[in-house]
C-alpha positions as CSV (number, residue, x, y, z in Angstrom):
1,X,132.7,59.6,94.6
2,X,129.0,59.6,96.6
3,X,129.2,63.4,98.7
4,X,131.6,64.9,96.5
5,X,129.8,68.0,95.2
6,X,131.8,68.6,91.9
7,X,130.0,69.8,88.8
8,X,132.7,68.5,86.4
9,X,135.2,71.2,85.0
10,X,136.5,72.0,88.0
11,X,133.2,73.4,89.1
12,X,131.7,73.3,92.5
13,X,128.1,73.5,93.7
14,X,127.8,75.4,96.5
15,X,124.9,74.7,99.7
16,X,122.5,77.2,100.2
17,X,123.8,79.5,96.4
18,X,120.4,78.8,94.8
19,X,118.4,80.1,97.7
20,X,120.4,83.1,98.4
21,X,120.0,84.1,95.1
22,X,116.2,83.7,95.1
23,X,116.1,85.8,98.4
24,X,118.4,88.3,96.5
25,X,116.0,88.5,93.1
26,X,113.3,88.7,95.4
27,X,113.9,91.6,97.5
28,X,115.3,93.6,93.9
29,X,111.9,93.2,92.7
30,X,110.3,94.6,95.4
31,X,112.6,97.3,95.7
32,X,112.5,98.0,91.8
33,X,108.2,98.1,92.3
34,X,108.9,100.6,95.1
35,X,111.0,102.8,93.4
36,X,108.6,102.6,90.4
37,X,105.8,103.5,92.5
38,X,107.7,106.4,94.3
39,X,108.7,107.4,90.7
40,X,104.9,107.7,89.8
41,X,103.9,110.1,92.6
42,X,106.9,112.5,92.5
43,X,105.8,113.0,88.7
44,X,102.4,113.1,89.6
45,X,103.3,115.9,92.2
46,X,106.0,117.5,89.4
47,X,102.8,118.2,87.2
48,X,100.5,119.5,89.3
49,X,103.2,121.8,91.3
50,X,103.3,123.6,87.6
51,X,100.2,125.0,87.5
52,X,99.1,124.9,84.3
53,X,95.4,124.4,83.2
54,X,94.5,120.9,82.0
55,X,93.3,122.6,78.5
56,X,92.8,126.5,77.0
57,X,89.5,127.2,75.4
58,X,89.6,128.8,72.1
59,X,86.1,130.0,72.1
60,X,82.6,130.3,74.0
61,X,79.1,130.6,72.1
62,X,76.4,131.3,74.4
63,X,77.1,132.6,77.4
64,X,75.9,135.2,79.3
65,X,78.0,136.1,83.0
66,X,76.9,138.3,85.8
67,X,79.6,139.1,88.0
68,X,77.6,137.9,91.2
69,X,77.1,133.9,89.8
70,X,80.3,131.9,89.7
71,X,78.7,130.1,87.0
72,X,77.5,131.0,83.5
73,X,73.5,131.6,83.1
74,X,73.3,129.2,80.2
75,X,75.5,126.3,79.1
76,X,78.5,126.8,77.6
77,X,79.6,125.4,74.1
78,X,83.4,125.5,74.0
79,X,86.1,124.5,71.7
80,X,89.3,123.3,73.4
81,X,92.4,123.7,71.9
């Protein structure tokens, strides 16, 4: 029958379902990126609000510090951890 919109099975298609759920898949994304990208900075801003040097060095050959430089007289050779 021409403008009947059965599928068969008792199924109907329903105007305007696919493009609703397009719109619907569309805006999850982007709100799933979002939430990934706010996820990122918050654990970005967990690690540095703990403080903790980026590496510990084990040992230093060579270098000689008066109290009145902020940096060493000669180059340092470290080791890191």
């Amino acid at each position: 029958m021409p403008g009947d919109s059965r599928l068969g099975d008792g199924w109907y298609a329903v105007p305007g379902w696919t493009s609703l759920m397009i719109v619907t898949t569309v805006i999850g994304s982007g709100l799933s990126i979002s939430l990934g990208i706010v996820g990122q900075y918050i654990g970005r801003i967990y690690e540095q609000a703990k403080a903790r040097p980026l590496y510990l060095v084990a040992a230093t050959v060579n270098v000689d510090t008066d109290p009145g430089l902020a940096e060493p007289t000669q180059r340092a050779f470290t080791k890191a951890i």
